[in-house]
N, C-alpha and C positions, 0 to 999 in steps of 0.2 A: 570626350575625355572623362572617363571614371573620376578622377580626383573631382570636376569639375560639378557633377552629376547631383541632382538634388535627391534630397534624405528621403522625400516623396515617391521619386522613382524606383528605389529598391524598396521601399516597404509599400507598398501603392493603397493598401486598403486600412481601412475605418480601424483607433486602436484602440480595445476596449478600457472603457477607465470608470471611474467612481468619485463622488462626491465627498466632501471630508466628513458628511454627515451625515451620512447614509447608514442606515441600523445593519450591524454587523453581518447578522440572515441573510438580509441582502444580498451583502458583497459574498459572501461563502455562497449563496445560491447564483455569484456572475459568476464565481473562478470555475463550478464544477461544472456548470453549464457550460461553458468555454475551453473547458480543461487547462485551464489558466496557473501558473507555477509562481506567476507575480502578478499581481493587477495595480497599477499606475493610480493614485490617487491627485486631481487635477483641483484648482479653482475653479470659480465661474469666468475665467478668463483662458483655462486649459493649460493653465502654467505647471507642471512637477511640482508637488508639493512633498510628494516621497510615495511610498510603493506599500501594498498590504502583500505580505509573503505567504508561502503555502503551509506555512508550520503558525500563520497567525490566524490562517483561516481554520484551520483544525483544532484550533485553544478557543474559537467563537464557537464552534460548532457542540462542540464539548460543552462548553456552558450553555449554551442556549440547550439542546437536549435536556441538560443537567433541572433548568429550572421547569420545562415543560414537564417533564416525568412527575420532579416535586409538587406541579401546581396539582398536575391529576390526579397526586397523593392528596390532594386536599390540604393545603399548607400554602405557605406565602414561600415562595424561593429563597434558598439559601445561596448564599454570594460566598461563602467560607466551606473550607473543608470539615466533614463531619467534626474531625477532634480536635479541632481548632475552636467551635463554637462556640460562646461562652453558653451557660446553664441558662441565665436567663433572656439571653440571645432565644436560645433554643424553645423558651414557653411562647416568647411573645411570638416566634413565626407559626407556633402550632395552635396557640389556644383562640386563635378569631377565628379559625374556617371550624376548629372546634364549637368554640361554643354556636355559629349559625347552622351548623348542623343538628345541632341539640336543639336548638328551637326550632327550626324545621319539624325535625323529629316530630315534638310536639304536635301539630297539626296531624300526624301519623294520629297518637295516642287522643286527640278529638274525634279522629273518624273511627276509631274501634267506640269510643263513648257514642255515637250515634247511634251502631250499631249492634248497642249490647243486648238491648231487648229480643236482637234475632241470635245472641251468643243463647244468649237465658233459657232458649226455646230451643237451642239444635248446635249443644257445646260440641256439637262433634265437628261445626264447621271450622272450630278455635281449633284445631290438630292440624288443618292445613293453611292456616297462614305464613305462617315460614317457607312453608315451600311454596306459593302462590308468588309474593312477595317478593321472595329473592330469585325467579326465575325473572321477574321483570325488571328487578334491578341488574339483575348479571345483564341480561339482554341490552340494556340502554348502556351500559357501561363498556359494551364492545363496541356499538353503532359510535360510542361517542369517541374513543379509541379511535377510530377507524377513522371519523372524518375531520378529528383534528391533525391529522396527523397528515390524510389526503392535502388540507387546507395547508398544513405547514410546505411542504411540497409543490404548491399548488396543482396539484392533481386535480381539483375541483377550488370554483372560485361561487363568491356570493349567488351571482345568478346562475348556477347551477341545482339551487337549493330545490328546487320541485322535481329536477333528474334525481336527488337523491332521494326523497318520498319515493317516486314512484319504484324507487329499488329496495327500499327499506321498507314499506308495508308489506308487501308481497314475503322477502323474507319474516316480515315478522310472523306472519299469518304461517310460513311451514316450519319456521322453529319451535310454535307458539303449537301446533297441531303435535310435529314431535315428543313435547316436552306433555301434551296431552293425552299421548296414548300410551306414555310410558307412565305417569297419575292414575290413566285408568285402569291399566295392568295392574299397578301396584295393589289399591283394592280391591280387585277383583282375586288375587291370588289371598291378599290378609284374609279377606272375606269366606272362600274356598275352605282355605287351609286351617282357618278354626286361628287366624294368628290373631284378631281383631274383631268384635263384631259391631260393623257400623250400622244394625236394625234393620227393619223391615225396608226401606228406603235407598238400597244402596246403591241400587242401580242407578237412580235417580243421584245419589252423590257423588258417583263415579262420573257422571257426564257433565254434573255442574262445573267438578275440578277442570274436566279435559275444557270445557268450554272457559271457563274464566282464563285456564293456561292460555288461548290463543289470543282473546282478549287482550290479556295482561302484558303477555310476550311481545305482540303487536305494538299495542302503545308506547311499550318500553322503546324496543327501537324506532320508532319514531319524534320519541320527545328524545331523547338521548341522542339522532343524528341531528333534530334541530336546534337544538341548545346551543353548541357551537358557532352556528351561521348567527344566531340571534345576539351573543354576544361579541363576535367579531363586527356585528352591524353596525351595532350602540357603540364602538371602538376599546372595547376588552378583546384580553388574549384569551383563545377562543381556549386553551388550556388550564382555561380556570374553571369549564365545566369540567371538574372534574370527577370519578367516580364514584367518591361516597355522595358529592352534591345528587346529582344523576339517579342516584339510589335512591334519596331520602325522596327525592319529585317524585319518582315510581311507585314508592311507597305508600303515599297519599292517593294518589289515583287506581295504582291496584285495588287497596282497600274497600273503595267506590265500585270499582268494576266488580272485584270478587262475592261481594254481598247482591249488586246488582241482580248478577246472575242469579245466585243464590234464591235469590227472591223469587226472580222470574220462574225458575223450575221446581223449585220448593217449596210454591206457595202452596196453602193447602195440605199439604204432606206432614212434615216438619217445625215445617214454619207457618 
């Protein structure tokens, strides 16, 4: 008899449900995974305790987005609508990632003081710092784009961190080659063309550039896809590497690398 028939036997299979305290993420990564319109919120005893709806999963999703974008802006998440926030609401979530940045920085402005004695002798290597520089901060700030965002997804999980090395060296090495033969073109045309003259040496500083580019480009993506893992380990949101931090790390070790080279092929010449 139908009337008679247990609740078991029309729905017969496992019903998916969630915890009351379970991080929001979560539950929006069961419903889509599921394609779920309601997902059942139980006790530890499996009792109804009420339901998370599909218009509640789209209001987490929204904000969680919301605060990952802002962290990778380099800020503390904002919980309020822009014009809602008070004024000095708005310093205090900007001026901490601000001011560690600025100190960071610093450490930038000690490694060009290390190396000023080889400015002093070959101020022409001072013309490509900016582009040196920000090819490896652009570079970690996609790698780290990329596998925070894998990680939010989980597209990749902790112990997948040496699968991502071994995909992120290789690109860095031919973004890093790219980005070095489009450096050495550039001198070689200023050079040519009467638009610049970098001296008797220029071949020689055309090659340092492409080589420091690959370098530089390299290690970018590579500290910039492990930053991430590294702070999701230590139990930070792995969106708090975000890309000016990313930048300013690059920045200090470019500087190392690009003089490095410098040296290597300069010595003698120039320097």
């Amino acid at each position: 008899n139908p009337a008679d028939s247990m609740l078991s036997l029309a729905q017969p299979y496992e019903v998916i449900t969630t915890k009351p305290l379970t991080d929001r993420e979560d539950v929006a990564r069961q419903m889509a995974k599921y394609d779920l319109i309601a997902l059942p919120v139980v006790d530890s005893t499996h009792h109804l305790l009420g339901i998370v709806t599909f218009d509640d999963m789209i209001d987490a999703m929204i904000a969680e987005q919301t605060e990952d974008v802002q962290r990778m802006g380099g800020m503390e998440a904002i919980d309020q609508p822009y014009m809602q926030i008070s004024f000095l609401q708005m310093i205090k979530k900007r001026a901490g990632w601000l001011c560690v940045l600025f100190l960071s920085e610093m450490l930038t402005a000690s490694a060009m003081q290390v190396y000023s004695d080889e400015l002093e002798k070959a101020i022409v290597l001072a013309l490509f710092i900016p582009l040196v520089m920000s090819s490896g901060g652009n570079s970690g700030s996609q790698a780290t784009s990329l596998i925070i965002r894998a990680l939010a997804l989980r597209e990749v999980r902790l112990k997948d961190w040496y699968r991502v090395v071994l995909r992120e060296i290789p690109t860095g090495i031919v973004l890093g080659s790219i980005l070095g033969v489009i450096g050495i073109i550039r001198i070689v045309v200023w050079q040519e063309l009467g638009i610049f003259d970098y001296g008797e040496h220029w071949q020689l500083l055309a090659i340092t550039i492409g080589a420091a580019l690959i370098g530089i480009v390299t290690f970018g993506s590579f500290a910039g896809s492990m930053l991430p893992f590294i702070l999701k380990r230590v139990g930070f949101d792995p969106a708090s590497a975000s890309a000016p931090f990313v930048a300013t790390l690059v920045d200090v070790t470019g500087l190392i690398i690009y003089f490095s080279v410098a040296y290597a092929i300069l010595r003698g010449t120039i320097l």
